[in-house]
C-alpha positions in Angstrom: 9.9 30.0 8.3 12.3 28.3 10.8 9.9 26.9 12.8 7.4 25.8 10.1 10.5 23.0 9.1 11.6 22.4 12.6 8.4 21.9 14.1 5.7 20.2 11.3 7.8 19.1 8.1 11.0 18.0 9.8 8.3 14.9 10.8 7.4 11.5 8.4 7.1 13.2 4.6 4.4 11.1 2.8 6.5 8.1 0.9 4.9 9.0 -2.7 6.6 12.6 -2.0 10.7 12.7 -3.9 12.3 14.8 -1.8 14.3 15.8 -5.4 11.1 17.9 -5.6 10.6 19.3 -2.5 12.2 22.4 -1.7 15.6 22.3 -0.4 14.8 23.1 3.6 12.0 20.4 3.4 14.2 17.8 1.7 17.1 18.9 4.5 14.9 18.4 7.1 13.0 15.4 5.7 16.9 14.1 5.8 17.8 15.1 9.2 14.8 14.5 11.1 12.5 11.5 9.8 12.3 8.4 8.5 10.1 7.6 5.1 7.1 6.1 5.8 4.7 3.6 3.4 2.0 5.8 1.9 -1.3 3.9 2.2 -4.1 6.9 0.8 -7.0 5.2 -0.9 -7.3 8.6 -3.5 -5.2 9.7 -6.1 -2.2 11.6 -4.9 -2.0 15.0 -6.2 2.1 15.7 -7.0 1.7 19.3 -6.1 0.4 19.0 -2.9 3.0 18.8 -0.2 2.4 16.3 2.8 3.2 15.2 6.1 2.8 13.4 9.3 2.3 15.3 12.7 1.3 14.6 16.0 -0.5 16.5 18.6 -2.3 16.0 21.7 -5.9 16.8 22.7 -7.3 18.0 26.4 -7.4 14.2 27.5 -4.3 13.9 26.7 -4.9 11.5 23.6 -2.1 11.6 21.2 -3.9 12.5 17.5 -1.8 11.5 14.5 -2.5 13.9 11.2 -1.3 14.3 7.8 -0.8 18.0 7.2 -1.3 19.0 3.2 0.1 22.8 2.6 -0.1 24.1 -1.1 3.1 23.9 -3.5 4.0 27.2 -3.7 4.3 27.9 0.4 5.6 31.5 0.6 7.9 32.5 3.8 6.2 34.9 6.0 2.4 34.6 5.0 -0.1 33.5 6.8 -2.6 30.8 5.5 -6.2 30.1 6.2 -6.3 27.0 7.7 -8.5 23.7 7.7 -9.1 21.0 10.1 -10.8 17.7 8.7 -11.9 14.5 9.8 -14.4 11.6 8.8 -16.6 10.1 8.3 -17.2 7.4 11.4 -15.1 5.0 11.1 -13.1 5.7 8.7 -9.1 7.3 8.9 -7.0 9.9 7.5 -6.2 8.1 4.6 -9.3 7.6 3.4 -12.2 10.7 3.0 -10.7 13.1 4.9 -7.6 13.1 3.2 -9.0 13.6 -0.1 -11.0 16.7 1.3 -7.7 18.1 2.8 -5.5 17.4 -0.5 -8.0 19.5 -2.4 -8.4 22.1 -0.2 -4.6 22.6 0.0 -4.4 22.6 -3.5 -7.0 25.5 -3.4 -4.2 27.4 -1.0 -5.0 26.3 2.3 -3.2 24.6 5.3 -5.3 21.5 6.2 -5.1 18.8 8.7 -6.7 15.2 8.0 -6.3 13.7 11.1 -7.2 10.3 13.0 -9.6 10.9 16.5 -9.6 9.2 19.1 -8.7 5.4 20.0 -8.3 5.1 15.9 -6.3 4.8 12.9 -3.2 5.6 13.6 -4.2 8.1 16.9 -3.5 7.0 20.5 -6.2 5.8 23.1 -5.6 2.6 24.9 -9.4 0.9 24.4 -9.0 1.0 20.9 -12.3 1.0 18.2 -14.0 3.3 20.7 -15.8 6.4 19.6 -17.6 9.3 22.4 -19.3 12.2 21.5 -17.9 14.7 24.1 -13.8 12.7 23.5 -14.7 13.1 19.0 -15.9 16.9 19.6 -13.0 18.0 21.4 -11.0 16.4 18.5 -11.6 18.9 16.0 -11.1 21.4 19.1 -7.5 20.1 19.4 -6.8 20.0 15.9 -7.5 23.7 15.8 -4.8 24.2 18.8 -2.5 22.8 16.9 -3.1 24.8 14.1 -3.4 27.5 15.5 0.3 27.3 17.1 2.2 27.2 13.8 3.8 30.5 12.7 2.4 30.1 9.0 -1.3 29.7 10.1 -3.5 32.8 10.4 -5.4 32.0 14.2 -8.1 34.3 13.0 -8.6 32.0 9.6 -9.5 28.6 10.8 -12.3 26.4 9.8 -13.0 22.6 10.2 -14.7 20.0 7.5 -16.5 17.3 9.0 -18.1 14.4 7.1 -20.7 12.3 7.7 -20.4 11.3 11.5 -17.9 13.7 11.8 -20.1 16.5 10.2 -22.1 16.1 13.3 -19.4 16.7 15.2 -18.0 19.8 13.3 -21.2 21.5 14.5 -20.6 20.5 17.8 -17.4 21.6 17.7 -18.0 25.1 16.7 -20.6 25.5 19.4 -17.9 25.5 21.7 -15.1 26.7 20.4 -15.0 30.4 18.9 -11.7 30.1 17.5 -13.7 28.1 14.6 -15.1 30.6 12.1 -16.5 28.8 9.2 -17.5 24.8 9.4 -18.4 22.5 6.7 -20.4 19.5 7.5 -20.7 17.4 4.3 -23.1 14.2 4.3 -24.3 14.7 7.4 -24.8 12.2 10.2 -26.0 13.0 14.0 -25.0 10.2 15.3 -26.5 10.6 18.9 -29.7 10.9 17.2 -29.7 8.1 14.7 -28.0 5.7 17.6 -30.5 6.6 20.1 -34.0 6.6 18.0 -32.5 4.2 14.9 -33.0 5.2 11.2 -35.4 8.1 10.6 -36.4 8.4 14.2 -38.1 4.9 13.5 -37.1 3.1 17.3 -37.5 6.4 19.4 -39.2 5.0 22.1 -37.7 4.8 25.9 -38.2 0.8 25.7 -36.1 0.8 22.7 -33.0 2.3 24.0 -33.8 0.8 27.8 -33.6 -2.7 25.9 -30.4 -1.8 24.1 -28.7 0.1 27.1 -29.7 -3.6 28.7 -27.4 -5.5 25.8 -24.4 -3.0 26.3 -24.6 -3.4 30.2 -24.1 -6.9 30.2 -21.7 -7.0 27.3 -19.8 -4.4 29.4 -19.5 -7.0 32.4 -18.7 -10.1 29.9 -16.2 -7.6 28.2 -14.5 -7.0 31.6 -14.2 -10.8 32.6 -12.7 -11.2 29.8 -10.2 -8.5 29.6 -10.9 -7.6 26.0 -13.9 -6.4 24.1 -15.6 -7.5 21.7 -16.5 -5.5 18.3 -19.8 -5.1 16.4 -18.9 -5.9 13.1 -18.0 -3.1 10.3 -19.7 -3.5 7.0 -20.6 -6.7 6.1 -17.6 -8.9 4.3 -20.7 -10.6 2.3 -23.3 -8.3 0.7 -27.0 -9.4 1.9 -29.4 -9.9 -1.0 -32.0 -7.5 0.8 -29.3 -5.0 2.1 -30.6 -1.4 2.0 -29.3 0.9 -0.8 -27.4 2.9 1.6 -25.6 -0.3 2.6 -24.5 -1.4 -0.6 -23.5 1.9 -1.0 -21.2 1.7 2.1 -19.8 -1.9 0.8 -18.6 0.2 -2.4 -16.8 2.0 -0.6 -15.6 0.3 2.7 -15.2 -3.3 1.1 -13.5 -2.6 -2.2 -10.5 -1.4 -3.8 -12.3 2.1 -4.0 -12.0 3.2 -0.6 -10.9 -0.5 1.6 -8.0 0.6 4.2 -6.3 -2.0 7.0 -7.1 0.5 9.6 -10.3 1.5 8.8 -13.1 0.7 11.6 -15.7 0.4 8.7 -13.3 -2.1 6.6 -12.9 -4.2 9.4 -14.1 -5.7 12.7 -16.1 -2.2 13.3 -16.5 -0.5 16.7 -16.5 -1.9 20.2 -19.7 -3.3 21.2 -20.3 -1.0 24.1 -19.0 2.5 22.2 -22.5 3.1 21.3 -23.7 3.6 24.9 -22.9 7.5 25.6 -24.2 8.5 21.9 -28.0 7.0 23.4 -28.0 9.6 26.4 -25.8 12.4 25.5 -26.9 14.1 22.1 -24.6 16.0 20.3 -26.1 19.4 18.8 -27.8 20.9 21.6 -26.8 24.4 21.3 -26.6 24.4 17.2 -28.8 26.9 17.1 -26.5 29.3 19.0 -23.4 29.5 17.1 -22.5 32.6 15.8 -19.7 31.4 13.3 -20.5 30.5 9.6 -21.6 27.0 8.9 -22.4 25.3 5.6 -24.3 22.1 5.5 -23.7 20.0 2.3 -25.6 16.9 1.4 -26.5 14.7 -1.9 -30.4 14.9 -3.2 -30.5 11.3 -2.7 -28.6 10.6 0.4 -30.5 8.2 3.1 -29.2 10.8 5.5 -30.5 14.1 4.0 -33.0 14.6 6.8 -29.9 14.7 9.4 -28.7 18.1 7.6 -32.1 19.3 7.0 -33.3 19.6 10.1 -30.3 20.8 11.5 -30.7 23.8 9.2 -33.8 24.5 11.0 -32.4 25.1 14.4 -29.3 27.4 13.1 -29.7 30.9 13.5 -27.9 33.8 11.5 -27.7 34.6 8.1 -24.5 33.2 7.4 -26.2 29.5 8.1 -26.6 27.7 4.8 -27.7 24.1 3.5 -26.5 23.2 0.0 -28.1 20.1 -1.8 -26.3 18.5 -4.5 -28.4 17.1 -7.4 -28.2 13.6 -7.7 -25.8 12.3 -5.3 -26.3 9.8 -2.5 -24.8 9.6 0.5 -21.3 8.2 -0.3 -20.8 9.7 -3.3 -19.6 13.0 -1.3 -17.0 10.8 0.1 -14.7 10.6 -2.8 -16.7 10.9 -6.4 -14.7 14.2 -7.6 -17.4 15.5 -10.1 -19.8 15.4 -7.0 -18.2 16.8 -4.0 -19.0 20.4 -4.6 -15.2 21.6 -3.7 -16.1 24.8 -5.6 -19.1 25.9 -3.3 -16.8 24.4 -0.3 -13.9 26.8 -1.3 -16.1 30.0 -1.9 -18.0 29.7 1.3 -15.0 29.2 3.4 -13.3 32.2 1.7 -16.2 34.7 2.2 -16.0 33.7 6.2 -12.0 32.8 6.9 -11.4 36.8 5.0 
């Protein structure tokens, strides 16, 4: 147990944590090696889930900044089934992701809501920058760490992804065997939807020759001017006309239910140019040969249902499964407890992390 205090919780304990509560090695090392920090999660804390921040480093060498949730009654000696979660795009650990790992730690597991790449609170340099290949190995390096620590199981890991994210799950477990169950909840590919728009509606080579045009010259204007310049995340002022889906986004992004300083989506949004390598580098090429258990999970009602759909089609296996929730729309598997289907979540992981 030595090294589970030394090397994860001897780190920033979550300020809404009273070390009073917390067991007497975490409160002596939350003393000895850490400073409080300000705890700014958008969901409701849940008091018997322990929490705290860790860093770790992916195969670019990209620091990743994570909050790690493990269950209250942590037993010395056993090893835990553990998750890795992250999304959706453009948001940060403190937001969806976090509410997925809180609850799955309360169902017993180790879980790691974490921040990728150029975001949140994760290193990069460019920052508001997203890349399919840099956001897939993400989850991969999130799983290295995990798989390190002395209470994790190595033969017991699985990753949540959701919404751009979910994309990325899949991706992920293509390539990495170590992952033996994914969830991808509220799907989005976003290689497909950036390259062909909205239900395939722009997928047309002078489509994405005109907006490759856009991104190479704002790529030269962004150079001149030694900074670069960001899209926009959703919109501060609801249009009369906006889609469904976007209003549903505002609900979340804009408001007191899910608004967060460092999210991409609350804010200025993503770099003008990061949309460039999601047009000619699709994610979810080899979907259809991974071997690992995956579980797609997506509202009746969602604008993005087709994403999950038809990646059901091209997995193989039958421990390949697409579950659709009666009723729900797209965001409301970002945080509405009586929609997310944590139940089916927690017995499908089970039957594949045994």
């Amino acid at each position: 147990m030595r090294r589970i205090f030394a090397f994860v919780l001897t780190v920033m304990l979550l300020g809404s944590i009273a070390a009073g509560a917390l067991s007497a090695k975490i409160a002596e090392a939350a003393e000895t090696g850490s400073k409080l920090v300000n705890d700014s999660r958008v969901f409701r804390i849940e008091p018997s889930v322990r929490a705290g921040e860790v860093r770790f480093h992916n195969r670019y060498g990209v620091e990743l900044v994570g909050h790690l949730y493990v269950p209250a009654d942590l037993a010395a000696g056993k090893k835990y089934a553990a998750l890795a979660v992250c999304g959706p795009f453009g948001a940060v650990k403190e937001q969806v992701s976090g509410l997925y790992a809180q609850e799955m730690a309360r169902r017993g597991y180790i879980t790691l809501a974490f921040d990728p790449s150029f975001t949140g609170e994760s290193g990069g340099s460019v920052r508001d920058v997203a890349s399919p290949e840099i956001n897939t190995e993400d989850f991969c390096a999130a799983v290295d760490f995990l798989s390190a620590q002395d209470y994790v199981d190595p033969e017991r890991i699985g990753i949540i992804g959701i919404c751009g994210w979910g994309g990325m799950a899949v991706n992920a477990a293509a390539m990495d065997t170590r992952i033996k169950a994914t969830v991808a909840s509220t799907m989005y590919d976003m290689t497909r939807v950036t390259a062909n728009g909205y239900f395939d509606s722009a997928d047309s080579a002078e489509a994405r020759y005109e907006m490759i045009k856009a991104m190479s010259a704002q790529r030269s204007a962004d150079y001149r001017k030694g900074s670069y310049e960001t899209a926009g995340g959703v919109p501060d002022v609801l249009p009369k006309d906006a889609p469904d889906f976007v209003k549903d986004y505002y609900d979340y992004y804009k408001t007191k239910r899910g608004y967060h300083t460092r999210s991409v989506n609350s804010n200025a949004g993503w770099n003008k140019t990061s949309a460039l390598p999601f047009i000619i580098m699709p994610i979810l090429t080899r979907a259809g040969e991974i071997r690992s258990a995956v579980l797609l999970v997506h509202g009746e009602k969602a604008h993005s249902r087709y994403f999950s759909e038809d990646l059901y089609k091209k997995l193989n296996g039958d421990n390949k499964e697409l579950f659709i929730v009666r009723g729900a729309s797209h965001t409301d598997l970002y945080d509405r407890m009586d929609k997310i289907p944590f139940d089916k979540i927690d017995s499908f992981i089970k039957e594949n992390l045994k």
